[in-house]
C-alpha positions in Angstrom: 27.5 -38.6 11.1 27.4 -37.7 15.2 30.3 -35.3 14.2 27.9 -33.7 11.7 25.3 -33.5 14.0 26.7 -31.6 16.8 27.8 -29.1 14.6 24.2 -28.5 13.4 22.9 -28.6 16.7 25.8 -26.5 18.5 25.0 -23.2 19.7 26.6 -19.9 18.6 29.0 -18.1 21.1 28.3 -14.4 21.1 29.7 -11.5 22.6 30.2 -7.7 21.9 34.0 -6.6 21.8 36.1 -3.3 20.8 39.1 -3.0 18.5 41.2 -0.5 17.7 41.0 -0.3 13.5 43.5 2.4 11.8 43.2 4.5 15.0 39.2 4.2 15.4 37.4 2.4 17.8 35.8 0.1 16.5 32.3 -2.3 18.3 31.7 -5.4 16.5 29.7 -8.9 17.1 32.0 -11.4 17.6 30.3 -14.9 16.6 31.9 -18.3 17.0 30.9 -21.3 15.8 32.1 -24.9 14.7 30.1 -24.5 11.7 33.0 -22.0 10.0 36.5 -22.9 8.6 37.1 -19.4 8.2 36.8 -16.4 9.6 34.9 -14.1 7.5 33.2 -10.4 8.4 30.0 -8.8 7.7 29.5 -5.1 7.3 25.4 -3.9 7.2 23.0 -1.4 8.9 23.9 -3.6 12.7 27.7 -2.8 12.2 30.2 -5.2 12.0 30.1 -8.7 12.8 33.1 -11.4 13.0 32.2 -15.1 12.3 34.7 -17.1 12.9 35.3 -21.5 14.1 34.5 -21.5 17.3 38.6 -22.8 18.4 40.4 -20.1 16.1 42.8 -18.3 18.0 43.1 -14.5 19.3 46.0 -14.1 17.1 44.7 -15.0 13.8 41.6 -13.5 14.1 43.3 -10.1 15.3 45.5 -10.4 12.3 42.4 -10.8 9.9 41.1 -7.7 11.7 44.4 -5.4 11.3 44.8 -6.9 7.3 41.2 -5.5 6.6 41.3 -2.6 9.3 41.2 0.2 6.0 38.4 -1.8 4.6 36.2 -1.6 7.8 36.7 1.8 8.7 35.8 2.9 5.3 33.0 0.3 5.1 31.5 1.7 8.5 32.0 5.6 7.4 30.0 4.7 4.3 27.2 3.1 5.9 26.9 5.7 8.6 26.4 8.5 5.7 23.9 6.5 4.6 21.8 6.3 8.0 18.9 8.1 7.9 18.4 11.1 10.9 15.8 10.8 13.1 13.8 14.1 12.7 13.7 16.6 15.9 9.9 16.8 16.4 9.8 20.0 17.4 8.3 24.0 16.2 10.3 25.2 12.6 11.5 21.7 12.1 11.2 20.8 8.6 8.7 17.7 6.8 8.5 16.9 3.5 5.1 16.4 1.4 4.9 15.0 -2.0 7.9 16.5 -2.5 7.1 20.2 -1.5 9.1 21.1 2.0 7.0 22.0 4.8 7.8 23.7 8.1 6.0 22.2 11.3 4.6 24.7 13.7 3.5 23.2 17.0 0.6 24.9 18.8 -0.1 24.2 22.6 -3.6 23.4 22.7 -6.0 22.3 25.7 -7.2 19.3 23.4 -5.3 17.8 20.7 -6.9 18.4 17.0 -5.8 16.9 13.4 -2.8 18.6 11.7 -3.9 21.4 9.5 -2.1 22.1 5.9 -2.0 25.8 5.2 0.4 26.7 1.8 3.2 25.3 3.4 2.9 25.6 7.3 1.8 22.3 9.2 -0.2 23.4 12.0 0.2 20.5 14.9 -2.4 21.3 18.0 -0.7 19.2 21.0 -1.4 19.9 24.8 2.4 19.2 25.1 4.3 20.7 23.0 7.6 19.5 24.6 6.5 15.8 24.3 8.1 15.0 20.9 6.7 11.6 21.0 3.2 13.0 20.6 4.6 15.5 18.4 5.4 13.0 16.3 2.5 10.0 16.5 0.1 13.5 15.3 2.1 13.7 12.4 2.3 10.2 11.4 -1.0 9.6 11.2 -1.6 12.5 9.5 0.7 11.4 6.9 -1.0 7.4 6.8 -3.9 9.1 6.4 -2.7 11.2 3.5 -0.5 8.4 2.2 -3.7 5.9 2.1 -6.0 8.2 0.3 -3.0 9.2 -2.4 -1.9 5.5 -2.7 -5.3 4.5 -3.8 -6.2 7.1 -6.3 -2.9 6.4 -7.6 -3.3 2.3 -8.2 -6.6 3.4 -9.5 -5.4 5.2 -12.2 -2.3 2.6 -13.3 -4.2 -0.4 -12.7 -6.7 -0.2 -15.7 -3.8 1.2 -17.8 -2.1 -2.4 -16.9 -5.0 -4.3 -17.1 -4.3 -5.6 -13.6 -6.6 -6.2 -10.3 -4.6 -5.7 -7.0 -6.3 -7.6 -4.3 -6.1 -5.5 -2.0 -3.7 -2.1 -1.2 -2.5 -1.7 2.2 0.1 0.6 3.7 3.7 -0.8 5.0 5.9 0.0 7.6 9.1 -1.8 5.8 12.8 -0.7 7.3 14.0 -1.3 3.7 11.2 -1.3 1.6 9.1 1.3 -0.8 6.4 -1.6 -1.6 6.1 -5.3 -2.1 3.6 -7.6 -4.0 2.4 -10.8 -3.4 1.7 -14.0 -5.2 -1.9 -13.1 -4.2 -1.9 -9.7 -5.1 -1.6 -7.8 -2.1 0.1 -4.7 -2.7 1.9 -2.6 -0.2 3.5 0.7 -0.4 5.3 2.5 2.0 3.3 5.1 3.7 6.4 7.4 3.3 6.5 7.3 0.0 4.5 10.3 0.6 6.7 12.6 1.5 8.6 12.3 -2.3 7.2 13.9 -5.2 4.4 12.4 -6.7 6.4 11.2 -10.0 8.7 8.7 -7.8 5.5 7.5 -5.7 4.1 6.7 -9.3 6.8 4.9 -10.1 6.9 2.3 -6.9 3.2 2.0 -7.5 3.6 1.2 -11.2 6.8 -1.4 -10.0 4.3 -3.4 -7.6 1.9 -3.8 -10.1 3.8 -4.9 -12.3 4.4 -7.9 -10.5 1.1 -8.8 -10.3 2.0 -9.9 -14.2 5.7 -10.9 -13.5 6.4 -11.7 -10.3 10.5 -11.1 -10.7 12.6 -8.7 -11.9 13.4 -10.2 -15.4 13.8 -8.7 -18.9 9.9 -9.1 -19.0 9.3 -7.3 -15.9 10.8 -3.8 -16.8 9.2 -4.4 -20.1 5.6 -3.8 -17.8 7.3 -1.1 -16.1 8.6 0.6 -19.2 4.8 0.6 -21.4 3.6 2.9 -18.1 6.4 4.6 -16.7 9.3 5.2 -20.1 11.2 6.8 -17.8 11.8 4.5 -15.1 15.2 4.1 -14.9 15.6 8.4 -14.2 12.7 8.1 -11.4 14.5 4.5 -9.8 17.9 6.8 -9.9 16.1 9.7 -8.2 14.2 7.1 -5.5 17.5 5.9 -5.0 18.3 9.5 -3.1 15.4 9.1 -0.4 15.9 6.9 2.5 13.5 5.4 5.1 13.2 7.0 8.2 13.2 5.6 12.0 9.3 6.3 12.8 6.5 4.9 14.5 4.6 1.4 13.4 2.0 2.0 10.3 -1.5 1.9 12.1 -4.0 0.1 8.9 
């Protein structure tokens, strides 16, 4: 029983270390712990991480690392094509908007105005206009702002069709996610849904809602889906090709 306890209650050991993996460097999270038997390794969005008992030697767990050295490399090259660029905030760069591509054009102004939409040029008035960061906090709420207004005429128009009653619709700053729905039926989306085109943003508002009737992803649930949205399993295919970027906190 004490044994038991101190393992609960022992601390991990943590540290950052470098390996050289089928001729790449390689930075991992090296995590020991008496909780583990094994050693066992983690590949995600942080990199890769090594748990392993918190007594196992150097040797076995560099042999572990050389035996699955292919497997990491590739692992890491995979995720890291699927990292999302940070944008350069800057004149010319390019912005998408319901799924029509837009090129930002920054204007040095003495006070800072709204972004304007003309055809396909986003107008930005800054008094810096080599201060990305306010570059791109002008842009972003321009965007929550659009984002919020779309978002609502959109649940507007499936809810009745659904015969459902969101409590509320907020916007989301999620790392991962498009939109999630609560057991009270709070429904956000993710305000950068709005850069897609407008048939994919219809689809993650039909998906939340449709978890105010089943709140799971059964049989029953894309049954909901399917009676609004036929072709959901094209538009989850095609949302499947956008990723979320690194930007600023939603402000709602």
């Amino acid at each position: 029983m004490l044994e038991k306890l101190r393992r609960l209650i022992t601390p991990l050991a943590i540290e950052q270390r470098t390996v050289n993996l089928d001729g790449t460097q390689i930075t991992y999270t090296l995590k020991r712990t008496n909780r583990r038997r094994s050693i066992g390794l983690r590949i995600d969005n942080h990199g890769l991480t090594v748990n392993m008992p918190l007594r196992a030697s150097e040797k076995w767990l560099n042999d572990v690392l050389q035996d699955k050295a292919h497997w990491v490399v590739k692992k890491l090259e995979n995720w890291q094509a699927k990292k999302p660029i940070s944008p350069q905030w800057r004149d010319g760069q390019s912005l998408f908007f319901i799924g029509e591509k837009l090129t930002l054009h920054v204007v040095v102004s003495l006070f800072a105005t709204p972004p304007l939409l003309q055809d396909t040029q986003l107008f930005v008035h800054v008094t810096d206009d080599a201060n990305e960061a306010l570059i791109e906090h002008a842009v972003t709420q321009w965007y929550q702002r659009k984002a919020k207004n779309l978002f609502n005429e959109r649940v507007a128009h499936y809810a009745p069709l659904m015969n459902v009653a969101p409590r509320m619709v907020k916007l989301s700053s999620a790392h991962t996610q498009w939109g999630s729905c609560t057991t009270r039926g709070d429904v956000r989306l993710n305000w950068q849904l709005i850069k897609m085109p407008l048939r994919l943003i219809d689809y993650v508002v039909v998906h939340e809602l449709a978890h105010l009737i089943e709140m799971n992803h059964s049989a029953a649930f894309w049954q909901v889906v399917e009676i609004a949205c036929p072709d959901y399993a094209q538009r989850r295919r095609e949302l499947k090709q956008w990723q979320i970027s690194p930007s600023r906190q939603v402000e709602n």
